[in-house]
Phi, psi and omega in degrees: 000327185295304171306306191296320160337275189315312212268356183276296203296305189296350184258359159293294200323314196288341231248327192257031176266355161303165180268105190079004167313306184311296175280005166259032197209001164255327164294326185273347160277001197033042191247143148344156167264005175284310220265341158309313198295336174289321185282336170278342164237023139093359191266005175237114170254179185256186183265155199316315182311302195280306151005292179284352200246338197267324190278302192287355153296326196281287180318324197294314204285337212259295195290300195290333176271342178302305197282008184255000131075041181036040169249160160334068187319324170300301158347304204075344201263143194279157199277168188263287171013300196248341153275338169313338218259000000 
């Protein structure tokens, strides 16, 4: 359970490097963005409920950048990247 734990918090962390990431995704948990911030730096972990809800987050966010067709999701704008391709 610990592993899945760990391998949960690292994919928030990537999942949360965006500009408002943090705080949207502690309003969609209706938790502080403080008490994330514990959970993301290991010194608090969370409970199963809110676990599983950080997870279908996590996904939500993996389905919205996919589906952004290599563009700047803050932005909008297409990426040099993805015109190269």
């Amino acid at each position: 359970m610990r592993s899945h734990l760990k391998n949960l918090i690292a994919d928030v962390r990537a999942a949360t490097v965006g500009r408002g990431s943090k705080k949207n995704l502690a309003a969609s948990l209706k938790i502080p963005q403080s008490r994330l911030s514990e959970w993301l730096n290991g010194r608090h972990e969370p409970g199963a409920e809110i676990a599983l809800r950080m997870r279908f987050w996590v996904e939500e966010q993996r389905k919205t950048r996919a589906g952004a067709g290599g563009k700047n999701t803050r932005t909008g704008k297409q990426t040099q990247r993805s015109t190269l391709a």
